[in-house]
ZAKOLBA-956864 format. One record per residue (C-alpha): x, y, z; residue in one letter. Coordinates in steps of 0.05 Angstrom, whole numbers, padded with zeros to 5 digits, always signed. Last residue first. Layout:
ZAKOLBA-956864
XYZA;...
END
This chain:
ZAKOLBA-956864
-00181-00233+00025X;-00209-00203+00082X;-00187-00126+00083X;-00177-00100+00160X;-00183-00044+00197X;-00144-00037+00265X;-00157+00002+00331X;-00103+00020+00385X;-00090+00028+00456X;-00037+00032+00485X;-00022+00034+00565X;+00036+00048+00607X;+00002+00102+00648X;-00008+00158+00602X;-00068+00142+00568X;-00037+00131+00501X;-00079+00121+00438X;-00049+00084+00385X;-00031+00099+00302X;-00081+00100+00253X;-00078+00028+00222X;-00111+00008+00164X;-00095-00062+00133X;-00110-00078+00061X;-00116-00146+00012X;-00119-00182+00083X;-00100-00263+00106X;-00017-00251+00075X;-00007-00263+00145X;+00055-00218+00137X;+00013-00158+00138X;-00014-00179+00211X;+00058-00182+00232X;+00072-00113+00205X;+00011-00087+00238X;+00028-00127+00308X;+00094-00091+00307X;+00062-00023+00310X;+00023-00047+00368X;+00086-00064+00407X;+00122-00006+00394X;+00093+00048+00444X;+00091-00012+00489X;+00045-00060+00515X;-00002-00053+00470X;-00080-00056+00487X;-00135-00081+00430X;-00189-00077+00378X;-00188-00108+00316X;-00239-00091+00261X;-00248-00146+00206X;-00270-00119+00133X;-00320-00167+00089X;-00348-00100+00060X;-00419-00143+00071X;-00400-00189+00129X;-00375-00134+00167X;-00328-00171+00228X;-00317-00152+00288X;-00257-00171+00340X;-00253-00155+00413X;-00203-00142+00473X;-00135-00171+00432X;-00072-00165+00479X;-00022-00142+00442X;+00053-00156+00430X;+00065-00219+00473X;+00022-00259+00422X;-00018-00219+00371X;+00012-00248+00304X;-00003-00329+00340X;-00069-00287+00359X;-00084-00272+00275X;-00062-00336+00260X;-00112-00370+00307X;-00169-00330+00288X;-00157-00344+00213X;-00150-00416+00227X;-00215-00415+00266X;-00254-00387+00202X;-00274-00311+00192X;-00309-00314+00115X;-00348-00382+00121X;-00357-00371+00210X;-00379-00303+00194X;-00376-00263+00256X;-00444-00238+00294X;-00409-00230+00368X;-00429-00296+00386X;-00382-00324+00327X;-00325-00274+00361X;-00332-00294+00425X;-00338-00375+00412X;-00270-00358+00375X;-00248-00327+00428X;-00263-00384+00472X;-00233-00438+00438X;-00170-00393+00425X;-00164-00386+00506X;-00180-00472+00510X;-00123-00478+00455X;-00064-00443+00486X;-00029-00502+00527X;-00034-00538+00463X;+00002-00473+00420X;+00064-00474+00472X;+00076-00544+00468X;+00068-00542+00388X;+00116-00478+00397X;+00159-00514+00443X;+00155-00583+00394X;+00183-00535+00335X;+00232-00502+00370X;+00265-00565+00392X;+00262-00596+00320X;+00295-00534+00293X;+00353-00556+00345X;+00356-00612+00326X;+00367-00598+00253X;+00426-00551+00274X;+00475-00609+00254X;+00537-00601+00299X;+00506-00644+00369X;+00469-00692+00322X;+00512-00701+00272X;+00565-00719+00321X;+00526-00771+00358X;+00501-00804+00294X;+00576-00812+00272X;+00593-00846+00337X;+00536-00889+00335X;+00567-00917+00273X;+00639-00924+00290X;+00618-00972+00354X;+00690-00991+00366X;+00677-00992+00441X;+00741-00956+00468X;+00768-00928+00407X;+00708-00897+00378X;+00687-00873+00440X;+00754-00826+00453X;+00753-00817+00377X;+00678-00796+00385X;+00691-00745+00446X;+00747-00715+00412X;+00703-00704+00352X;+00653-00674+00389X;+00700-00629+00423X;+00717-00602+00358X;+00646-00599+00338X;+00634-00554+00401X;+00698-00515+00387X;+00673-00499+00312X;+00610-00497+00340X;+00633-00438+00395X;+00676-00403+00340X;+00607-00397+00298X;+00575-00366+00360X;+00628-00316+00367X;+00631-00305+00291X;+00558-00283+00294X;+00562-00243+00356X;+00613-00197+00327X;+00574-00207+00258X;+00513-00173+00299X;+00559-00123+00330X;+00573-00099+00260X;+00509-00100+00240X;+00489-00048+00299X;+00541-00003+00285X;+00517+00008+00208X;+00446+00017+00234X;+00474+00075+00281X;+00506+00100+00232X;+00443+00109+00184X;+00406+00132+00243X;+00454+00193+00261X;+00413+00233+00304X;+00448+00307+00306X;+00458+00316+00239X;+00479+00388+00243X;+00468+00424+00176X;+00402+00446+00190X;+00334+00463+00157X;+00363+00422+00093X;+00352+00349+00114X;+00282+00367+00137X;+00267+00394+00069X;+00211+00337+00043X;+00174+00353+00106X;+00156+00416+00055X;+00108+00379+00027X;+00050+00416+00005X;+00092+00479+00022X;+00151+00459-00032X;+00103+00447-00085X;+00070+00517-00080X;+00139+00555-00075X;+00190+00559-00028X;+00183+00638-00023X;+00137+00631+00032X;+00068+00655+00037X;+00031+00619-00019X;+00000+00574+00024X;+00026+00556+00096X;-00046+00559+00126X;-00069+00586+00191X;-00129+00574+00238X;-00133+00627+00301X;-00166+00581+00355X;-00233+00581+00394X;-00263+00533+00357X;-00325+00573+00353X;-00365+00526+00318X;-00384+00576+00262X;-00307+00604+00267X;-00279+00546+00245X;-00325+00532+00191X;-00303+00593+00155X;-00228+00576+00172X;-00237+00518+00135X;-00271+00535+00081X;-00219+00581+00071X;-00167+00525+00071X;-00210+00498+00022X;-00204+00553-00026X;-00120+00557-00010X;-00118+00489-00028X;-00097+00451+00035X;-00029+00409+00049X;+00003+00449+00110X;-00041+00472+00155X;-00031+00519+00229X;-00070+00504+00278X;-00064+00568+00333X;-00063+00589+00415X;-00060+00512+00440X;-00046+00530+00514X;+00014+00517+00555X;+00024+00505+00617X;+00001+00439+00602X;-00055+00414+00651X;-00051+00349+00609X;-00126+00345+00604X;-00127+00412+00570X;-00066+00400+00519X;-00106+00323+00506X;-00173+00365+00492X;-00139+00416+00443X;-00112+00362+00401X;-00191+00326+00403X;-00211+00389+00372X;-00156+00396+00317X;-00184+00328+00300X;-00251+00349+00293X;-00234+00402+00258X;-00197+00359+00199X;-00258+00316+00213X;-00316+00376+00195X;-00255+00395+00136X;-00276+00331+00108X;-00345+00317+00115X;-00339+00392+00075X;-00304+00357+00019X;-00226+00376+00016X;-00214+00288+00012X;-00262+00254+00011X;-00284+00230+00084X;-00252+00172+00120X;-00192+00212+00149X;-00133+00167+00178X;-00107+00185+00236X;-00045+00206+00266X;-00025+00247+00329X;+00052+00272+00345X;+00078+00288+00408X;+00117+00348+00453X;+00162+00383+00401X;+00189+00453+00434X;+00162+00518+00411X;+00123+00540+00468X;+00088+00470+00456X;+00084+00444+00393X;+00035+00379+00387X;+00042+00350+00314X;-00015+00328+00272X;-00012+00272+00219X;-00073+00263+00177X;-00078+00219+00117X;-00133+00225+00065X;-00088+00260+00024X;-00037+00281+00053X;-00045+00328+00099X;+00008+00359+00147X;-00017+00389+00211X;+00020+00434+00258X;-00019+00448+00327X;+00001+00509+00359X;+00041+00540+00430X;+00093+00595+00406X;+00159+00606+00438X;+00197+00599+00371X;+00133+00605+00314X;+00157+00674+00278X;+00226+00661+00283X;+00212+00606+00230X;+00268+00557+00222X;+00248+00514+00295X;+00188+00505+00265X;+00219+00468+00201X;+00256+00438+00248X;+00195+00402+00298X;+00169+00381+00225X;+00231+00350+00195X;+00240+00310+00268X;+00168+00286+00253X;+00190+00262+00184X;+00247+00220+00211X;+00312+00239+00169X;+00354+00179+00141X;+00427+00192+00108X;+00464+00195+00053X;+00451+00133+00019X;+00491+00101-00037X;+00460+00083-00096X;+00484+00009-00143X;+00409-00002-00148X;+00412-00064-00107X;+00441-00028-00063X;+00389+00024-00053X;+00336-00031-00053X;+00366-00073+00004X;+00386-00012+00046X;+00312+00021+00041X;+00286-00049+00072X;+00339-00052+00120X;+00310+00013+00149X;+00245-00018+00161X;+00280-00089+00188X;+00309-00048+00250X;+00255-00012+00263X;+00267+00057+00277X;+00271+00096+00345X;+00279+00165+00354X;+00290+00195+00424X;+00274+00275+00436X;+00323+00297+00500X;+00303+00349+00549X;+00360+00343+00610X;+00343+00372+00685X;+00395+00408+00730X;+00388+00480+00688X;+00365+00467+00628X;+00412+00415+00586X;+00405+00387+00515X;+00398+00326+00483X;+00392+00288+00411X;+00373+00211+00424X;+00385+00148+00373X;+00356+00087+00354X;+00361+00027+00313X;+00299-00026+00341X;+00311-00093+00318X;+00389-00088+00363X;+00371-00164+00395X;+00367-00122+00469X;+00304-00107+00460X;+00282-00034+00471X;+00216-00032+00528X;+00219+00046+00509X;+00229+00067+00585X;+00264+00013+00601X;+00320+00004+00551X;+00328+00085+00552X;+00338+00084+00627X;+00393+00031+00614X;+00422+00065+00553X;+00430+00131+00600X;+00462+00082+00657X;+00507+00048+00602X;+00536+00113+00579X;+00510+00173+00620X;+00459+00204+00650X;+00436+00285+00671X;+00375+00285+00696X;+00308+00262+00658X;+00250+00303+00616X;+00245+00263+00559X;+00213+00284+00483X;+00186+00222+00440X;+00195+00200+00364X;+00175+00124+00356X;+00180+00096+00283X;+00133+00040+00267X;+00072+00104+00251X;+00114+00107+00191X;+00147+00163+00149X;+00218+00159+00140X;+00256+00219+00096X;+00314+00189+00055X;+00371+00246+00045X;+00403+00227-00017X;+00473+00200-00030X;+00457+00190-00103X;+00391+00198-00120X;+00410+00241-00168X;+00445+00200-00220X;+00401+00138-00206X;+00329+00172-00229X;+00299+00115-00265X;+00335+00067-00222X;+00293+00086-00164X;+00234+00094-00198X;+00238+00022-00226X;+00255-00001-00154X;+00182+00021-00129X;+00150-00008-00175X;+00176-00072-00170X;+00179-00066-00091X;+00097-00070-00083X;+00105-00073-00008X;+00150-00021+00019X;+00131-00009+00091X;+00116+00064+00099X;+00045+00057+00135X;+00026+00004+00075X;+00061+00023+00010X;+00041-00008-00060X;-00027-00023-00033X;-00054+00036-00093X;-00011+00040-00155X;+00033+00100-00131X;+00033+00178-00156X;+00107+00196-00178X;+00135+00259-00175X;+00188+00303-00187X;+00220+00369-00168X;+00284+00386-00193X;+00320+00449-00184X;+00277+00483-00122X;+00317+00532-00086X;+00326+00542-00008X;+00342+00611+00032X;+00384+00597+00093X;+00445+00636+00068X;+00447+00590+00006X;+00413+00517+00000X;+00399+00486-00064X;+00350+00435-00078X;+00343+00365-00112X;+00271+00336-00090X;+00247+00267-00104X;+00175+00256-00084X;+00145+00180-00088X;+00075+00179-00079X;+00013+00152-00050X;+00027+00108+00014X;+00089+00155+00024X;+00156+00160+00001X;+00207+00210+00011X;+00275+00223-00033X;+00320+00278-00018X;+00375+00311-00062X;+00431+00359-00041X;+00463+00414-00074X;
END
């Protein structure tokens, strides 16, 4: 029997299941709908609410399967040859742009054809998983393990012998959020999320959820894949919508045969609407261990910790070597003492950061002059969208993104930012930062755009407070 808990910006879903000869059972299936704001893109902001859940349902939740859901967490397929040890963590390092401070806890399942490798990496946020970890243990729970919800997708086709060697789009909906995953002849090749402005199952609706498909079919094309989109199969519809759906399908002439996973599997309704929810279940063999590889990480972090600690205990040693020496030669006891508060107090070395950054921020004022001259030129609200704003939102920006325009609706009072990443994570961490400006009552991010050559571009919606 095994339990799994996933969280989303509406609800919390806690599943306890049963799985014999490959067939699963439902034995508890609960859930909770969320005040709204009280998760952003997975982050967990409203933790209150969240925690009373938690301890509501201690018993079961113990070591449960936690399924992550963020657009912060990178999932991506390699083609590569065959490395190893610090040459494979080198290639990783520069083809995800991975610090080396451990914030990003990853891990990479691979397999061999012929001389080239096909690995799919996964890449969490260090702080997102900590987040889980803080709550959990506060709760006196012990987790089992994290899944990735795009990993749960790419095996839930692998389970179906009807979709291996098949070429389809797989969408989840949830509510008004839209995440789409490219299979090609049955292997994972991306994933696509947006954020539908329509209500949800109107027609404006469905006309997007095409729309989407659409722009899908247009990325396979561009890519020369040898593979064409055949299908788009649903997860998430009513089965009257979903007809809707294929209805309107076939007056544009999409071209595609549409599919829903309603009613057709012996999981039961609940299970289809969010059947990400059984990732942990479609295989036995944990093949990314994230919750491992966040334990490893901590424990070189104290590693580094207690080295740095042993090199003030030896620096304020030699310190006090230096002052007897000093004390003894020119009896000047009191400029002694200053000397070795100085060099083991790390006051000064707050001080230093704080004059770089003021350093830094001079050098930087003409370039925020001139967006701000931008941005009022470009009809902002000078009342609503001050200079301070501006210049927190570019402190958020810096080295992450490179801001190409800003526009403001005076009426809904929303700000929408425009602007290239320089990695697949880089945008991501712009949204978190943005959060932390505590400047926007909401923040809507759909993911980035890549063109294929290094860069990302993304689009963000923003609440003024």
């Amino acid at each position: 029997m095994k339990t799994i808990l996933y969280i989303n910006n509406d609800i919390v879903k806690i599943l306890q299941t049963k799985l014999r000869k490959g067939e699963i059972s439902v034995i508890k299936n609960l859930e909770y709908q969320l005040d709204q704001g009280s998760v952003v893109n997975g982050v967990l902001i409203n933790i209150n609410e969240i925690r009373q859940i938690i301890k509501t349902n201690v018993k079961i939740l113990d070591k449960a399967i936690i399924v992550l859901n963020s657009s912060n967490i990178q999932i991506k397929k390699l083609e590569h040859p065959g490395l190893k040890g610090i040459k494979f963590n080198n290639y990783l390092k520069k083809e995800f742009f991975l610090p080396e401070d451990g914030s990003i806890i990853y891990g990479v399942t691979s397999r061999k054809e012929g001389k080239i490798y096909k690995s799919l990496f996964m890449g969490v946020p260090r702080e997102f998983i900590q987040s889980y970890m803080d709550l959990f243990k506060e709760a006196g729970i012990t987790i089992g393990r994290f899944e990735i919800l795009q990993k749960g997708m790419a095996n839930f086709v692998k389970s179906r012998k009807n979709l291996a060697d098949q070429t389809f789009v797989l969408s989840l909906i949830e509510g008004n959020n839209l995440i789409s995953v490219l299979i090609e002849n049955g292997e994972y090749i991306l994933t696509d999320r947006s954020r539908l402005m329509a209500e949800p199952y109107s027609d404006p609706f469905l006309d997007e959820l095409l729309q989407k498909l659409s722009s899908m079919i247009q990325f396979n094309k561009s890519q020369k894949s040898t593979y064409e989109i055949e299908s788009g199969y649903y997860v998430g519809l009513p089965a009257d919508k979903f007809k809707r759906l294929q209805d309107k399908g076939e007056e544009i002439n999409i071209g595609l045969n549409l599919i829903g996973f309603i009613g057709s599997s012996g999981l039961g309704q609940a299970a289809l609407t969010h059947f990400c929810c059984y990732m942990g279940l479609m295989e036995n063999k944990n093949d990314v261990d994230l919750l491992k590889n966040y334990k490893k990480q901590i424990k070189v972090d104290r590693k580094i910790q207690w080295g740095a600690l042993a090199v003030a205990i030896a620096l304020f040693i030699a310190a006090g070597a230096f002052a007897w020496i000093k004390t003894n030669n020119t009896k000047t006891e009191i400029e002694n003492s200053n000397l070795v508060q100085r060099i083991s107090s790390s006051t000064y070395s707050e001080k230093l950061t704080e004059l770089s950054y003021k350093q830094s921020m001079i050098t930087k004022i003409p370039v925020i002059k001139d967006e701000l001259t931008i941005a009022i030129g470009s009809g902002i609200n000078r009342k609503t969208f001050t200079s301070a704003k501006l210049t927190t939102i570019l402190k958020a920006a810096d080295k992450l993104v490179t801001i190409s325009s800003l526009e403001e609706d005076g009426l809904t009072r929303t700000l929408t930012i425009k602007g290239l990443g320089t990695n697949e994570f880089s945008s991501s961490q712009f949204i978190t930062k943005l959060n932390d400006t505590k400047l926007f009552s909401q923040v809507d991010y759909s993911g980035y755009i890549s063109n294929g050559d290094n860069e990302y571009t993304f689009s963000v919606v923003c609440v003024l407070k």
